[in-house]
Each structure stands twice: as structure tokens, then as C-alpha cells.
C-alpha positions as CSV (number, residue, x, y, z in Angstrom):
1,X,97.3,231.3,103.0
2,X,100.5,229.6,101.8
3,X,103.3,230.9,103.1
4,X,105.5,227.3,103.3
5,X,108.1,228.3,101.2
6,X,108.7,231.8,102.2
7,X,111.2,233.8,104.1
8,X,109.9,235.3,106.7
9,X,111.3,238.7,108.6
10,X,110.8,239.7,111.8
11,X,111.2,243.4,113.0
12,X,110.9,244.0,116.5
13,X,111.8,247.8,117.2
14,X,111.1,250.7,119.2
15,X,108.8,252.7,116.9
16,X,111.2,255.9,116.7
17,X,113.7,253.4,115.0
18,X,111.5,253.1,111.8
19,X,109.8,256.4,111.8
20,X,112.2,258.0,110.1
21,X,109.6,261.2,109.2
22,X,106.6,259.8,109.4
23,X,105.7,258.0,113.1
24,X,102.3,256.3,111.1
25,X,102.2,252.4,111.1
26,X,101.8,253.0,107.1
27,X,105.4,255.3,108.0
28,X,107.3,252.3,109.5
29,X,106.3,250.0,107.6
30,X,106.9,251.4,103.8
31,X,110.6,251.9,105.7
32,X,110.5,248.0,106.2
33,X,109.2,247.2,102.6
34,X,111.6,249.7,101.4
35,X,114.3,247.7,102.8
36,X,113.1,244.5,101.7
37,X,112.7,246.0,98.0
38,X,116.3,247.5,98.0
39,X,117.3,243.9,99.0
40,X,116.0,241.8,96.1
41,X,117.5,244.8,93.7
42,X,120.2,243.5,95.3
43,X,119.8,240.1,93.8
44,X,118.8,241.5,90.6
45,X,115.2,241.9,90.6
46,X,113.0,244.7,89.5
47,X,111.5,245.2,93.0
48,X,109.8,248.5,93.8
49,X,107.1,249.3,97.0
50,X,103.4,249.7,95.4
51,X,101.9,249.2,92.5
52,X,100.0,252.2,93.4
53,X,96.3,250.3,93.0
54,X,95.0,247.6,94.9
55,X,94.6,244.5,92.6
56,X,91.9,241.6,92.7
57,X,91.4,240.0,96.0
58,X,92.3,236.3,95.9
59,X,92.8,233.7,98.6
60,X,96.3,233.5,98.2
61,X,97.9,236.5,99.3
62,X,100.6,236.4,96.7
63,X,97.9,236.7,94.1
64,X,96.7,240.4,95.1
65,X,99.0,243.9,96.1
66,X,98.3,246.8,97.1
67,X,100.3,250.1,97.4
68,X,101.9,248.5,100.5
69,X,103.6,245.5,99.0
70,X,106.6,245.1,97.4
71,X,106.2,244.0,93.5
72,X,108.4,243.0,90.6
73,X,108.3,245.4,87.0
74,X,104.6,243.2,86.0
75,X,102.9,244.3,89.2
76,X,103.4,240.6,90.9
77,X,103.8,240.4,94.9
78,X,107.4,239.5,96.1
79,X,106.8,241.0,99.8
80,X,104.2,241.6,101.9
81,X,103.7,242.3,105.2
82,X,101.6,243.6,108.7
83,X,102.3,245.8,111.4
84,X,101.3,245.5,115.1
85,X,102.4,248.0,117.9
86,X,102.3,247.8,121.8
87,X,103.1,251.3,123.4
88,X,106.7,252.4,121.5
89,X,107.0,249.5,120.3
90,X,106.3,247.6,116.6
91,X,106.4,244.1,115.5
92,X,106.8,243.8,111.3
93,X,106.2,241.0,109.8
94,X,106.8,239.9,106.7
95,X,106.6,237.3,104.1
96,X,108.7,237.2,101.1
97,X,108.4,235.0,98.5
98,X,110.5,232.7,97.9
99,X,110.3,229.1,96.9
100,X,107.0,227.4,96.2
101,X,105.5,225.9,98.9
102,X,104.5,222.3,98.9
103,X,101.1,222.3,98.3
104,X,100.1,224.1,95.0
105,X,97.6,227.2,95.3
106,X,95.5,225.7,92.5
107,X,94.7,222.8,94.7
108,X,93.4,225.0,97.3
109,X,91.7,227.6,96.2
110,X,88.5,227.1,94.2
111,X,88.6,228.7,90.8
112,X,92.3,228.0,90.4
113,X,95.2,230.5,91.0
114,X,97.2,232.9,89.4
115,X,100.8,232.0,88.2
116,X,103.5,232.3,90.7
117,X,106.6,233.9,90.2
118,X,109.9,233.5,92.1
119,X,112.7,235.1,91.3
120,X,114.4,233.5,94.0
121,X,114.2,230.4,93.9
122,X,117.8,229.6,92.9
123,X,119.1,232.2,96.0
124,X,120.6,230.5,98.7
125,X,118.8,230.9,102.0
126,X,122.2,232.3,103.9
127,X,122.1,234.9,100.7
128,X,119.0,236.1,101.1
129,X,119.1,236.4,104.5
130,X,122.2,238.6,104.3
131,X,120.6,241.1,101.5
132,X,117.8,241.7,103.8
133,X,119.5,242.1,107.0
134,X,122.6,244.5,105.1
135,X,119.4,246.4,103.8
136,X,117.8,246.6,107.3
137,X,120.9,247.4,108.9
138,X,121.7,250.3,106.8
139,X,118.7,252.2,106.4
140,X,118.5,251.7,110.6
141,X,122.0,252.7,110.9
142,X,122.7,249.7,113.2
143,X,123.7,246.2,113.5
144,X,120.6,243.8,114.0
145,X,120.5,240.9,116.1
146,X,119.8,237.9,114.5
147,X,118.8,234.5,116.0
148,X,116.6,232.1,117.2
149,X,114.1,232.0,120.1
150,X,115.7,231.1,123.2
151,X,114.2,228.5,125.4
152,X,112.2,230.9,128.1
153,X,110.9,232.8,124.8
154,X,109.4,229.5,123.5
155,X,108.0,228.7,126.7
156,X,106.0,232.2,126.9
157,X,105.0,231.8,123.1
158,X,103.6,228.5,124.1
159,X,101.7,230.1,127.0
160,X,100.2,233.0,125.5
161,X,99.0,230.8,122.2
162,X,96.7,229.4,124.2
163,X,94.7,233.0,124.3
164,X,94.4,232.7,120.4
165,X,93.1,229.2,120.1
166,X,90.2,229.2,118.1
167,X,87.8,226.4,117.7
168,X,86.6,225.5,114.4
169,X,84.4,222.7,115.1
170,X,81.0,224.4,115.1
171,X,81.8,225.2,111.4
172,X,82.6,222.5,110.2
């Protein structure tokens, strides 16, 4: 996966927040990716939720959709995004593309890579950010918090990383 030059967006919620009708992870989240899609409209692109059929599966993840992702007028991924929930409440997370990252998909994957496309590249980050978060904010009817981890949060992110470590030797 690579995911260096996107934007990514954090939603940390009660579940009841996102529901809206529908209380079903696919619920909350097409709420989310509906947000994110009514953001980059903002910024003038075609951007719609779904394609409404999966596409080829490719190791880049900006090379395939599904119904769930957000996608310009040509049916290429913008947005995408996962869904985790503990008791009431949700984590979304999402990647939007943005700028290319630094290593080019066709010198990762084998059999090359589909062409990218990003429509905003040219966006400030501070612009982006705002379209998203105004979109968030009003389809939540609130005012989000945004900021950065603060040094206690760190220190448990550090701590419980340790129970996802994975080791990779014995395959290599």
C-alpha cells in the first residue's frame, strides 16, 4: 500500500453520531464517504460514493473501488476507507488521495500499475483540510475537534503497538 502522499481522516464517534438511519458499519461509514465526496465537489471534482461494482483487485489500493469508495466521473478511487467499532463507539479511517507519494506504484508492484489521478494535487493542505472538516461538521451538525495527539496519547499508542508487532522474518 502507498498511502505517502495522502490525507488521511480520522473519525472517532459514538456510533449514534453517524447512524443517521441506518446503525450498520456499511450505515456510518457511506455517511463518512458521503462527507468526504461532498468535500472534493467542493473543490470542483466529480466525486460521487460507489461505482456500484467492484473493479479489478490490484496491490495498490487506489487501483481498485468498490461501492464503498468514493470515485471521480471515470470510476477512479479518490477516497477510501475502514471502519472499526468498540462497544458505541467507531473509528473511520480514511485515505484520500492526494499527492503522489514518493515511490511510484510501478516500481512496486509487479506487472506495473494503473495511472493515477489527483485532482488535488494543486489544493493546499489547510484547503483540503477545511472542505472535509466543513463537510463533516455539517452533515454531524457539530463542530469537530481537530488536533494532534497529545503526549499521554502517544505514550499509550506506543504501548499498545507492541500487541501488533508482527515478525516477518520467517518469510523472508
Amino acid at each position: 500500500m502507498l498511502h505517502g502522499g495522502d490525507l488521511t481522516v480520522a473519525v472517532a464517534a459514538p456510533v449514534h453520531a453517524l447512524s443517521q438511519a441506518d446503525s450498520s458499519v456499511m450505515g456510518s461509514h457511506f455517511v463518512v464517504m458521503d462527507c468526504i465526496a461532498a468535500a472534493m465537489r467542493k473543490l470542483g471534482a466529480k466525486a460521487l460514493v460507489g461505482s456500484g461494482m467492484d473493479h479489478a483487485r490490484h496491490g495498490d489500493c487506489f487501483a481498485s473501488s468498490c461501492r464503498a469508495d468514493v470515485v471521480d466521473a471515470d470510476g477512479a478511487k479518490l477516497a477510501g476507507g475502514a471502519q472499526t467499532r468498540r462497544r458505541e463507539c467507531l473509528l473511520e479511517q480514511v485515505s484520500v488521495r492526494w499527492r503522489p507519494s514518493a515511490v511510484r506504484p510501478e516500481e512496486v508492484f509487479v506487472g506495473g500499475a494503473p495511472t493515477s489521478v489527483y485532482p488535488f494535487e494543486d489544493v493546499p493542505e489547510e484547503e483540503l483540510i477545511a472542505s472535509v472538516v466543513s463537510a463533516l461538521e455539517g452533515t454531524l451538525a457539530t463542530d469537530l475537534e481537530r488536533g494532534t495527539l497529545c503526549e499521554a496519547e502517544v505514550s499509550q499508542t506506543d504501548l499498545r503497538a507492541s500487541e501488533y508487532v508482527v515478525d516477518l522474518s520467517p518469510l523472508m
